[in-house]
C-alpha positions, 0 to 999 in steps of 0.5 A: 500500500502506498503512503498519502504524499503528506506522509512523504518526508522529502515532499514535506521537507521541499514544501517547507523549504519552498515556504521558508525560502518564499518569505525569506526571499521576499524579507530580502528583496528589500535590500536587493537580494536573494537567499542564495546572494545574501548566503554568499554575502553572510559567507564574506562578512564572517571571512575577514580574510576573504573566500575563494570562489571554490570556497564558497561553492563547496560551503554552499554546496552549489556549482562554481559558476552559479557563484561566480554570478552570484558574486558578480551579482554582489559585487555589481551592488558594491557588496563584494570586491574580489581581491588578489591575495599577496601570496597567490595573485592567480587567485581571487578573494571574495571580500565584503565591503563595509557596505556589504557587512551592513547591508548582511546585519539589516537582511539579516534581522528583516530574513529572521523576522520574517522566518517567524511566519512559517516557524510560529508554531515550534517553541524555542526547544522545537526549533533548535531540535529542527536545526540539529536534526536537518544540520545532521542530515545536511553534513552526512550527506555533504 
Protein backbone atom coordinates (compact mmCIF):
# COMPACT_ATOMS: atom_id res chain seq x y z
CA UNK A 1 0.00 0.00 0.00
CA UNK A 2 1.29 3.09 -0.84
CA UNK A 3 1.72 6.35 1.73
CA UNK A 4 -0.61 9.61 1.02
CA UNK A 5 2.13 12.47 -0.10
CA UNK A 6 1.57 14.47 3.04
CA UNK A 7 3.40 11.38 4.62
CA UNK A 8 6.41 11.66 2.27
CA UNK A 9 9.19 13.09 4.41
CA UNK A 10 11.11 14.52 1.03
CA UNK A 11 7.76 16.13 -0.21
CA UNK A 12 7.30 18.00 3.47
CA UNK A 13 10.86 18.91 3.70
CA UNK A 14 10.62 20.67 -0.05
CA UNK A 15 7.45 22.02 0.70
CA UNK A 16 8.73 23.52 3.77
CA UNK A 17 11.87 24.61 2.02
CA UNK A 18 9.86 26.44 -0.62
CA UNK A 19 7.98 28.33 2.36
CA UNK A 20 10.93 29.33 4.31
CA UNK A 21 12.63 30.41 1.18
CA UNK A 22 9.17 32.38 -0.33
CA UNK A 23 9.42 34.63 2.79
CA UNK A 24 12.90 34.61 3.23
CA UNK A 25 13.25 35.98 -0.47
CA UNK A 26 10.51 38.46 -0.08
CA UNK A 27 12.11 39.87 3.62
CA UNK A 28 15.31 40.12 1.17
CA UNK A 29 14.16 41.57 -1.89
CA UNK A 30 14.09 44.65 0.09
CA UNK A 31 17.91 45.26 0.21
CA UNK A 32 18.11 43.70 -3.41
CA UNK A 33 18.72 40.49 -2.69
CA UNK A 34 18.05 36.79 -2.98
CA UNK A 35 18.68 33.95 -0.14
CA UNK A 36 21.46 32.47 -2.15
CA UNK A 37 23.30 36.27 -2.88
CA UNK A 38 22.50 37.07 0.82
CA UNK A 39 24.44 33.02 1.50
CA UNK A 40 27.38 34.04 -0.34
CA UNK A 41 27.28 37.78 1.46
CA UNK A 42 26.93 36.07 5.09
CA UNK A 43 29.95 33.70 3.96
CA UNK A 44 32.01 37.34 3.01
CA UNK A 45 31.41 39.17 6.33
CA UNK A 46 32.22 36.17 8.51
CA UNK A 47 35.71 35.81 6.34
CA UNK A 48 37.62 38.99 7.09
CA UNK A 49 40.37 37.45 5.05
CA UNK A 50 38.15 36.62 2.49
CA UNK A 51 36.82 33.14 0.28
CA UNK A 52 37.55 31.94 -2.79
CA UNK A 53 35.02 31.47 -5.27
CA UNK A 54 35.88 27.48 -4.67
CA UNK A 55 35.41 28.04 -1.20
CA UNK A 56 32.35 29.24 -1.49
CA UNK A 57 30.87 26.87 -3.99
CA UNK A 58 31.70 23.56 -1.78
CA UNK A 59 30.18 25.53 1.62
CA UNK A 60 27.11 26.29 -0.18
CA UNK A 61 27.07 23.02 -1.91
CA UNK A 62 26.43 24.67 -5.34
CA UNK A 63 28.22 24.85 -8.77
CA UNK A 64 31.29 27.34 -9.21
CA UNK A 65 29.70 29.02 -11.84
CA UNK A 66 26.33 29.82 -10.37
CA UNK A 67 28.73 31.74 -7.56
CA UNK A 68 30.72 33.34 -9.66
CA UNK A 69 27.17 35.12 -10.93
CA UNK A 70 26.49 35.37 -7.65
CA UNK A 71 29.38 37.23 -6.64
CA UNK A 72 29.22 39.30 -9.93
CA UNK A 73 25.97 39.81 -8.60
CA UNK A 74 27.28 41.35 -5.22
CA UNK A 75 29.81 42.95 -6.45
CA UNK A 76 27.91 44.91 -9.14
CA UNK A 77 25.70 46.12 -5.79
CA UNK A 78 29.39 47.42 -4.25
CA UNK A 79 28.52 44.24 -1.55
CA UNK A 80 31.66 42.20 -2.50
CA UNK A 81 35.24 43.09 -4.20
CA UNK A 82 37.21 40.04 -5.31
CA UNK A 83 40.74 40.57 -4.05
CA UNK A 84 44.36 39.10 -5.21
CA UNK A 85 45.74 37.87 -2.01
CA UNK A 86 49.52 38.68 -1.79
CA UNK A 87 50.79 35.29 -1.67
CA UNK A 88 48.95 33.79 -4.67
CA UNK A 89 47.95 36.53 -7.39
CA UNK A 90 46.20 33.96 -9.91
CA UNK A 91 43.67 33.68 -7.13
CA UNK A 92 40.83 35.87 -6.42
CA UNK A 93 39.44 36.57 -2.85
CA UNK A 94 35.59 37.42 -2.25
CA UNK A 95 35.67 40.00 0.35
CA UNK A 96 32.69 42.02 1.71
CA UNK A 97 32.71 45.65 1.80
CA UNK A 98 31.94 47.76 4.84
CA UNK A 99 28.56 48.13 2.84
CA UNK A 100 28.27 44.89 2.32
CA UNK A 101 28.53 43.83 6.12
CA UNK A 102 25.97 46.46 6.65
CA UNK A 103 23.78 45.56 4.35
CA UNK A 104 24.27 41.45 5.64
CA UNK A 105 23.01 42.89 9.55
CA UNK A 106 19.71 44.75 8.15
CA UNK A 107 18.68 41.46 5.97
CA UNK A 108 19.58 39.55 8.42
CA UNK A 109 17.22 40.74 11.02
CA UNK A 110 14.39 41.53 8.20
CA UNK A 111 15.26 37.43 6.85
CA UNK A 112 14.88 36.36 10.62
CA UNK A 113 11.66 38.17 11.49
CA UNK A 114 10.35 37.10 8.64
CA UNK A 115 11.07 33.06 9.29
CA UNK A 116 8.68 33.89 12.11
CA UNK A 117 5.95 33.38 9.87
CA UNK A 118 6.24 29.83 8.87
CA UNK A 119 8.29 28.82 12.19
CA UNK A 120 5.17 30.07 14.81
CA UNK A 121 4.24 27.31 15.97
CA UNK A 122 7.62 25.46 17.09
CA UNK A 123 8.60 26.72 20.51
CA UNK A 124 12.27 27.74 21.31
CA UNK A 125 13.05 23.94 22.34
CA UNK A 126 11.07 22.61 18.79
CA UNK A 127 13.12 24.62 16.54
CA UNK A 128 16.77 24.29 17.94
CA UNK A 129 15.93 20.06 17.54
CA UNK A 130 14.95 21.13 13.72
CA UNK A 131 18.46 22.78 13.29
CA UNK A 132 20.12 19.92 14.59
CA UNK A 133 18.19 17.08 13.04
CA UNK A 134 18.21 18.93 9.37
CA UNK A 135 22.35 20.09 10.41
CA UNK A 136 22.91 16.33 10.86
CA UNK A 137 21.13 15.37 7.51
CA UNK A 138 22.80 18.11 5.93
CA UNK A 139 26.75 17.48 6.92
CA UNK A 140 26.16 13.50 6.37
CA UNK A 141 25.42 13.95 3.03
CA UNK A 142 27.69 16.77 2.44
Amino acid sequence: MTRPLADDLGFLLSRASGQVARVTNAALAEHGLRVRQYSVLVLACDAPDGLSQRELATQLALDPSQVVLLVDELAAAGLVQRQAPETDRRTRLVVATAEGCRVREAAGRDADAALETPLRLLGDAERDRLRDMLTRIWTATG
